[in-house]
N, C-alpha and C positions, 0 to 999 in steps of 0.2 A: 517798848515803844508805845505805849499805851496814852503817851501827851500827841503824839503826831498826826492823827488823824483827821486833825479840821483846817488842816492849812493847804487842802486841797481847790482853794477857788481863788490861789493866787495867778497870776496869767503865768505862765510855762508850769499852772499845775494842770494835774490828768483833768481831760473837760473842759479847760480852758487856756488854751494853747497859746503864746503869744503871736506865733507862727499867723494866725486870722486874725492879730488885733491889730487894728491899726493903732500908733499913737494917741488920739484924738479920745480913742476906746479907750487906751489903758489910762491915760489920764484920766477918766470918768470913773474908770474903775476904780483906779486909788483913791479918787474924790470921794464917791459914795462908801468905799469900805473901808478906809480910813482916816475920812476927815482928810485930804490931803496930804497926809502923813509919809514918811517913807518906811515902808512895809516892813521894813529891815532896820525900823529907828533905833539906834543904837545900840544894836547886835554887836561892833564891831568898836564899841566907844572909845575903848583903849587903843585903837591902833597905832593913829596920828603920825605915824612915825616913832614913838614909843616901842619899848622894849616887846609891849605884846598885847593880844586881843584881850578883853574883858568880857568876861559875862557877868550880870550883876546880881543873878537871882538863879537861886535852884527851885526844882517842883516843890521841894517840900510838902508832899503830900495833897496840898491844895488844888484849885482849879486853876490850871494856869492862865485862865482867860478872863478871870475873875469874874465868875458867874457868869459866861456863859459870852459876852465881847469882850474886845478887846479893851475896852477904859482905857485909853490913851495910852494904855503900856506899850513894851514890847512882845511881839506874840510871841518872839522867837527866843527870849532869856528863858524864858520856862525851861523850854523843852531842851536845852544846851547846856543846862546845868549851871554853875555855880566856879567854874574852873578860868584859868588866862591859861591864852596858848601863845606862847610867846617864839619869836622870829627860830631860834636855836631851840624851844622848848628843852630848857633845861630842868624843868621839875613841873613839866606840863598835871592841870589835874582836871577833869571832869568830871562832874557833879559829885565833888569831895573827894576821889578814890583817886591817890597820886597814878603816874606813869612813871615814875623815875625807879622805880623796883631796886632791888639790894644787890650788892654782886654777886653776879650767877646766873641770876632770876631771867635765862632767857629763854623760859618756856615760849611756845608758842602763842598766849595771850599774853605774852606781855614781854614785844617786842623794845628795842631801846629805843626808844623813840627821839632821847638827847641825839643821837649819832647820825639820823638818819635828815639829811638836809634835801633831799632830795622825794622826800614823801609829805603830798598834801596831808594836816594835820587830822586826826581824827579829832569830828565833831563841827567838821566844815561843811557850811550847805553849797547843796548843789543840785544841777538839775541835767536829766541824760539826754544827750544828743546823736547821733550820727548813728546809731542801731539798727543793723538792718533783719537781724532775725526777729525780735521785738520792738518793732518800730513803734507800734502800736505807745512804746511808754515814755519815746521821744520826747522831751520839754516836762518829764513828770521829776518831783523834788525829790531830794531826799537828803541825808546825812550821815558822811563817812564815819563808817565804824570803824575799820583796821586797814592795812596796807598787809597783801599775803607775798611776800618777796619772791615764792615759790613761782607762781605764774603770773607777776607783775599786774596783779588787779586790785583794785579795791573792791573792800563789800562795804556797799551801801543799803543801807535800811529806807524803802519808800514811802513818805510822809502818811501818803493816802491808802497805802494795802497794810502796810509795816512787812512788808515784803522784803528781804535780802536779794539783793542781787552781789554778784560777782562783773565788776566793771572795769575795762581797760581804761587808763587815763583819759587815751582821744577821745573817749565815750562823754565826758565829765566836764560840764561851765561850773567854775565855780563862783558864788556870787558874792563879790566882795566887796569892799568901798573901796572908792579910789580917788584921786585927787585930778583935777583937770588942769592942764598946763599947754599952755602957747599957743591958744588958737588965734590967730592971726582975724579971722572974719569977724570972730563974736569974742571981741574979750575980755565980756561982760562975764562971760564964765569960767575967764582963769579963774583957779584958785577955789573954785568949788566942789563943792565933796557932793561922791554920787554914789550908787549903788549897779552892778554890775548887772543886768535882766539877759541879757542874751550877744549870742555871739553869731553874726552876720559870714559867715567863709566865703560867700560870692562877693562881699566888699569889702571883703577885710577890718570892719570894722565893730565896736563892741553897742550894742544900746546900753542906754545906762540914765539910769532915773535920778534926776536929782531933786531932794524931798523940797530944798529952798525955795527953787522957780516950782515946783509941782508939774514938771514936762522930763518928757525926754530927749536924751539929745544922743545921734548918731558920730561917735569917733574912732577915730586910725587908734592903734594902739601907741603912738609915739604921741599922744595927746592924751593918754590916760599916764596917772602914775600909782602902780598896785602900792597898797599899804607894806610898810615893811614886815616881814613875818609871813606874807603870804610865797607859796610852792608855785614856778611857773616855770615853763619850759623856754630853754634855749631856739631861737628859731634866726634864718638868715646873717647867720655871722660870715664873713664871706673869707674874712683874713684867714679864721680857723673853724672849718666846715664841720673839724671831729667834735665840735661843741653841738652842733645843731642837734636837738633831739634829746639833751640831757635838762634832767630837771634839776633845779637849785633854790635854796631861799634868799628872799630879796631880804639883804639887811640892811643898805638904806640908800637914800637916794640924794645925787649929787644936781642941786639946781642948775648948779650953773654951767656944767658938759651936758643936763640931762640924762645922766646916765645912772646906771645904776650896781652895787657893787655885790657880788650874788655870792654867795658860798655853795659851792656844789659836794663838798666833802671837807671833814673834819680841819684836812688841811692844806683844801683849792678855794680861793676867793680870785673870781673876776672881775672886772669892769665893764661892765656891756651899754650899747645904746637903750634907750627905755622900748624901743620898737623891737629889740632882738630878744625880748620877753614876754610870752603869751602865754595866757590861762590856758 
């Protein structure tokens, strides 16, 4: 983890928490550090609704910051390798080294990750919340390594220590792009693509930077719509409550019910409201 160590002055990294910024702040912040830019510029290029995530660039040895700033890249292609994680990841690869292993191959590092629709993908960022014995690293980044099925956690590598942690889901925002849909007030911003910064639980809603306008805007989760491909949990199903709490991947999304159609295993696909899906 030797690329990760300078992306610690994004706001929810360690030292600069979003939790104290106000809006007004983190716009300034993204201004002055990158041109207005979104921080996350095309980390996520391929998603669109598209079969799967792109990264366009591995370390290859180099500086991934190209000497030393950013130069209008992305910070974040470096260090995420050179792989697409696609919705189903059927033959997912980071930074050249397949995941789809041989038959047999189900050691311990090198779980089947085709199979598993229910586990955020390794190599997704993400930032930790809700920790109360280390609160202390609360809003700090980092990037899933594995899913250990044994005690349902993820290890996470922390951008700024290169520290592993051992994390429960509830623990984990993952920050992803998403598309904005049906705001009735402003809807100036249907249709615009943002980036995920933080998750609100006293108002149930997500912040979420859009790189376009260069602001950010607070929404309900039925006014976000996650990229297909991305893992998120079932919440408030009321018809069928045994769904609450199960996670699945979103494969894609229906405009005109809003809803969206989730596969939670190999061979359960649902239909859920866009609101009974949360990161």
């Amino acid at each position: 983890g030797g690329g990760m160590g300078g992306f610690g002055g994004f706001p929810g990294g360690h030292g600069g928490g979003m939790g104290g910024m106000s809006p007004e702040e983190a716009q300034q912040f993204f201004a002055h550090a990158f041109g207005g830019g979104d921080p996350f510029g095309g980390m996520f290029g391929g998603m669109g609704g598209g079969p799967g995530i792109r990264f366009s660039s591995s370390m290859g040895g180099g500086d991934p910051f190209g000497g030393g700033g950013f130069g209008g890249g992305d910070p974040f292609s470096a260090f995420l390798g050179g792989g697409g994680m696609g919705g189903s990841m059927p033959g997912a690869r980071m930074g050249g080294h397949g995941m789809r292993g041989h038959p047999g191959m189900r050691a311990q590092s090198m779980p089947t990750m085709a199979k598993q629709y229910d586990v955020i993908p390794q190599g997704t960022i993400v930032s930790l919340k809700g920790l109360v014995n280390k609160s202390n690293l609360n809003g700090d980044r980092g990037v899933v390594k594995r899913y250990i099925s044994q005690s349902k956690r993820y290890m996470v590598e922390l951008e700024d220590s290169d520290e592993t942690l051992s994390v429960k889901p509830e623990n984990l925002l993952q920050h992803v792009h998403v598309q904005i849909h049906d705001i009735q007030s402003q809807p100036e911003l249907n249709g615009e693509t943002g980036t995920i910064i933080t998750w609100c639980p006293d108002k149930g809603r997500y912040s979420i930077y859009v790189a376009s306008l260069k602001k950010f805007v607070s929404l309900k989760p039925g006014n976000v719509v996650l990229d297909s491909g991305t893992v998120a949990k079932v919440t408030g199903v009321e018809s069928k409550p045994e769904l609450n709490g199960r996670w699945g991947t979103i494969k894609n999304w229906v405009k005109e019910s809003n809803k969206y159609d989730v596969q939670l295993s190999a061979n359960q696909i649902i239909r859920l409201k866009v609101e009974n899906m949360i990161l």
